[in-house]
C-alpha positions as CSV (number, residue, x, y, z in Angstrom):
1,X,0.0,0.0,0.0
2,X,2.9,2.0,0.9
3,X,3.6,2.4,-2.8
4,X,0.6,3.7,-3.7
5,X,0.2,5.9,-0.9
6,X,2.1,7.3,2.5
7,X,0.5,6.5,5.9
8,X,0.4,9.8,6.6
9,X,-1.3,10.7,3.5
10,X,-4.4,7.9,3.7
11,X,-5.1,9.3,7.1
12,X,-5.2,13.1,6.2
13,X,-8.1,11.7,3.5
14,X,-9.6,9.6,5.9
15,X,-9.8,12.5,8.4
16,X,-11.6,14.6,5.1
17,X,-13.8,11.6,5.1
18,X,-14.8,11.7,8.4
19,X,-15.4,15.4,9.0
20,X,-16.0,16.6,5.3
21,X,-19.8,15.5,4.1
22,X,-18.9,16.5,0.9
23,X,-15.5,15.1,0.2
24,X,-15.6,11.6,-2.3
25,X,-19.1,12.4,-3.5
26,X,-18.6,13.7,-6.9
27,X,-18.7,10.2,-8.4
28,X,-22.6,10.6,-9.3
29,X,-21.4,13.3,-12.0
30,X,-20.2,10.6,-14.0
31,X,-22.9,7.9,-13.7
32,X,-25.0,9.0,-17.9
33,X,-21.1,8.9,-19.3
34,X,-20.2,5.4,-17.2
35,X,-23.8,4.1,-18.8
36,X,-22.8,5.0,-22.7
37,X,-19.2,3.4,-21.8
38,X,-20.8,0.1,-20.0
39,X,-22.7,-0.5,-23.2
40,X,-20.8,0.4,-25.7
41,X,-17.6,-1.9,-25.3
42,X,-20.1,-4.6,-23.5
43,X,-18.4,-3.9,-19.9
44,X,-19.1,-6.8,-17.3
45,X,-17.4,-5.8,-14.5
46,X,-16.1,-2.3,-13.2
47,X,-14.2,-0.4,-10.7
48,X,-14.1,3.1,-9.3
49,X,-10.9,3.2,-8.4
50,X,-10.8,6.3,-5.4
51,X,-14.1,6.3,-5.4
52,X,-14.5,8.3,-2.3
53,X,-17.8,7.9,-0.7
54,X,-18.9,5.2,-3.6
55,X,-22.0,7.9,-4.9
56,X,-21.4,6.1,-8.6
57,X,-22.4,2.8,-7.8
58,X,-24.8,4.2,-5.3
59,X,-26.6,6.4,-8.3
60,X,-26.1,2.9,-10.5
61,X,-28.0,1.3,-7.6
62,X,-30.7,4.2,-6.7
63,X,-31.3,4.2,-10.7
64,X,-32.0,0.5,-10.6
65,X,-31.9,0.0,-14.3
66,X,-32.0,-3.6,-15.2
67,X,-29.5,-3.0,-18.3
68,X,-26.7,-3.0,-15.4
69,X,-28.4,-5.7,-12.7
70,X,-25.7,-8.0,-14.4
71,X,-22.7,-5.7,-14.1
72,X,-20.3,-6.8,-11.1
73,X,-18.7,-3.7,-9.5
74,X,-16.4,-2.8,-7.4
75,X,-15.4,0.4,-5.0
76,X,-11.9,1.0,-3.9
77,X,-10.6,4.0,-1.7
78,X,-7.5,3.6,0.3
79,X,-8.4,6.3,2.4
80,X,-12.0,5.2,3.0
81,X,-12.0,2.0,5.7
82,X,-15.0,0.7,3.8
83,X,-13.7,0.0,0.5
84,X,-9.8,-0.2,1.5
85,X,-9.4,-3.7,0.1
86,X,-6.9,-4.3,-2.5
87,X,-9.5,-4.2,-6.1
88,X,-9.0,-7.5,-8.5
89,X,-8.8,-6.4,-12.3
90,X,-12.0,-5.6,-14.2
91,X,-13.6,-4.3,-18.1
92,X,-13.9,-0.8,-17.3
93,X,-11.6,1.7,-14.8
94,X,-13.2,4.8,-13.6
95,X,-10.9,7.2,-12.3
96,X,-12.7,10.8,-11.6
97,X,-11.1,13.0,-9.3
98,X,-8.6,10.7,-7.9
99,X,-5.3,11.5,-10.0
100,X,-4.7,15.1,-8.3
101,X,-4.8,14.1,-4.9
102,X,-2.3,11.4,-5.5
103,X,1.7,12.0,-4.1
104,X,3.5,13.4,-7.0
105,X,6.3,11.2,-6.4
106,X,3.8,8.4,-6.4
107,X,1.9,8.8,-9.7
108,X,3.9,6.1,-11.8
109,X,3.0,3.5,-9.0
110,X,-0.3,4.3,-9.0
111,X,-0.6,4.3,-12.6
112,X,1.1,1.1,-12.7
113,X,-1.5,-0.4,-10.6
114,X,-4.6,1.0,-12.5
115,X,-3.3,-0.3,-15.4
116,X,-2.3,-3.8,-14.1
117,X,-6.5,-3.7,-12.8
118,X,-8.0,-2.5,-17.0
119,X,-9.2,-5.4,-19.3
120,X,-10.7,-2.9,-21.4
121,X,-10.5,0.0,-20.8
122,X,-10.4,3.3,-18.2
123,X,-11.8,6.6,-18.0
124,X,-9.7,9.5,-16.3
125,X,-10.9,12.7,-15.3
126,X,-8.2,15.0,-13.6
127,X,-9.2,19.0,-12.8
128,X,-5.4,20.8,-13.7
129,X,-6.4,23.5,-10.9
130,X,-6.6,24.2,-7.0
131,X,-9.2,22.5,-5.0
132,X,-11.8,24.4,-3.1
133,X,-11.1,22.4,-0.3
134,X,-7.8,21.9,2.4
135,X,-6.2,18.8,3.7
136,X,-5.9,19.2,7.6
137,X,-2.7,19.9,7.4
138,X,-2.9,23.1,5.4
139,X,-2.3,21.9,2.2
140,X,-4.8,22.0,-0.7
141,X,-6.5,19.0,-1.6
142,X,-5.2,18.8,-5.2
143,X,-1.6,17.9,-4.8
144,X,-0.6,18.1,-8.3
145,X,-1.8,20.7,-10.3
146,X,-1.1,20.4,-13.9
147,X,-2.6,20.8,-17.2
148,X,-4.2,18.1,-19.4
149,X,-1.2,17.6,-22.0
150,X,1.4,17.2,-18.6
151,X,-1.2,14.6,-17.4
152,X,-0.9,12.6,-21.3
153,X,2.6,12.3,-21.4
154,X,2.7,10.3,-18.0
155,X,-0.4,8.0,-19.5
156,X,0.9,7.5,-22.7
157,X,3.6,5.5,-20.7
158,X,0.9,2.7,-20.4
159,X,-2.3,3.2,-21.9
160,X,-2.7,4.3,-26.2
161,X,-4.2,6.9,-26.5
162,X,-6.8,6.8,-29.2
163,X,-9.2,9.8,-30.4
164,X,-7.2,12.8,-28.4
165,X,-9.2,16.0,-27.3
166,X,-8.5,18.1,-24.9
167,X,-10.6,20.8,-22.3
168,X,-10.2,22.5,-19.6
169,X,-9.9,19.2,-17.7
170,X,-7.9,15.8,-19.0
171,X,-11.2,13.9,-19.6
172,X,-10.2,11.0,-21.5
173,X,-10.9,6.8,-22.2
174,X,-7.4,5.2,-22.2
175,X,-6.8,1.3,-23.5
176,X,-4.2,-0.3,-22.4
177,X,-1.4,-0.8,-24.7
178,X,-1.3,-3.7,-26.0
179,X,-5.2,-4.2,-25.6
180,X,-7.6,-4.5,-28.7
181,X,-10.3,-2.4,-28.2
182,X,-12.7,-2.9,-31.5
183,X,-14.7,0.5,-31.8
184,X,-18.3,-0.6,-31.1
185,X,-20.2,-0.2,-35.2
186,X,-22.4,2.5,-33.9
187,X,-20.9,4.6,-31.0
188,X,-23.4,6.8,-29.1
189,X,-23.6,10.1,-29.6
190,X,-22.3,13.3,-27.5
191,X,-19.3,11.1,-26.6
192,X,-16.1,13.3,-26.0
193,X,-13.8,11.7,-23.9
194,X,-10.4,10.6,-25.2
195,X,-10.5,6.8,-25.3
196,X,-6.4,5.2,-24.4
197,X,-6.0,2.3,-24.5
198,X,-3.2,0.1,-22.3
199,X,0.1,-1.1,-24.2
């Protein structure tokens, strides 16, 4: 774990878990884009990796739509005692809001690991500016703070990129390399996210 993430840093987030309503529930943003994604490469399995407070699945579940009764899924939060437990590989990654709150000198590992857990494919979404919100210890909650092209160059080190644009935020689907992702013959529409795939 210690790769992934320093003691002391899983228990400043747990402390924002604890006090901060508010902190890990951004998840549910994502929930119409996770739905397009789940059909349209056949997904059987996901996993929001740092998923906070777990208010995807939660929406997933609230929603009840039998199109994703089938659909195994997994939460995992190293900072959260609830879904602390190492995550086993699975179809589609979801990682919104996560990559800026990891250790800078702990981004390789962790990418590393996300892409050791992607049969398919994973969705990033990484804000390049300053968080509204403070760790206890002073610091803002968004450790890194970089644009989306900084943010490609350290993906593109295990996922292929496929379809690049680029926004305000790094908002992308990433393959791993070496993955074959066949493009689905009708993808939906209003899809904008960058699709990578792992090598």
């Amino acid at each position: 774990m210690s790769k992934l993430i320093s003691d002391e840093m899983r228990e400043l987030n747990a402390e924002m878990h604890r006090t901060d309503k508010s902190f890990g529930r951004g998840g549910v943003k994502a929930h119409r884009l996770m739905c397009t994604y789940i059909q349209q490469y056949d997904c059987k399995s996901v996993l929001d990796y740092g998923c906070g407070k777990a208010t995807l699945h939660k929406t997933f579940i609230r929603k009840n739509n039998s199109k994703f009764n089938k659909v195994e899924w997994q939460n995992y939060d190293p900072a959260n005692e609830e879904y602390n437990t190492l995550p086993k590989p699975a179809d589609l990654v979801v990682i919104r809001d996560v990559m800026e709150h990891v250790e800078p000198d702990k981004i390789d590992n962790v990418l590393k690991h996300i892409v050791s857990l992607t049969k398919k494919l994973a969705w990033f979404e990484i804000p390049p500016k300053r968080s509204k919100k403070s760790l206890p210890d002073g610091r803002n909650a968004h450790l890194v703070q970089e644009p989306p092209l900084w943010w490609a160059e350290r993906i593109e080190k295990y996922f292929t990129i496929r379809g690049i644009k680029y926004g305000t935020s790094f908002k992308n689907v990433c393959v791993p390399i070496g993955v074959d992702l066949l493009e689905p013959d009708t993808p939906p529409k209003k899809v904008k996210e960058i699709i990578f795939q792992p090598k």
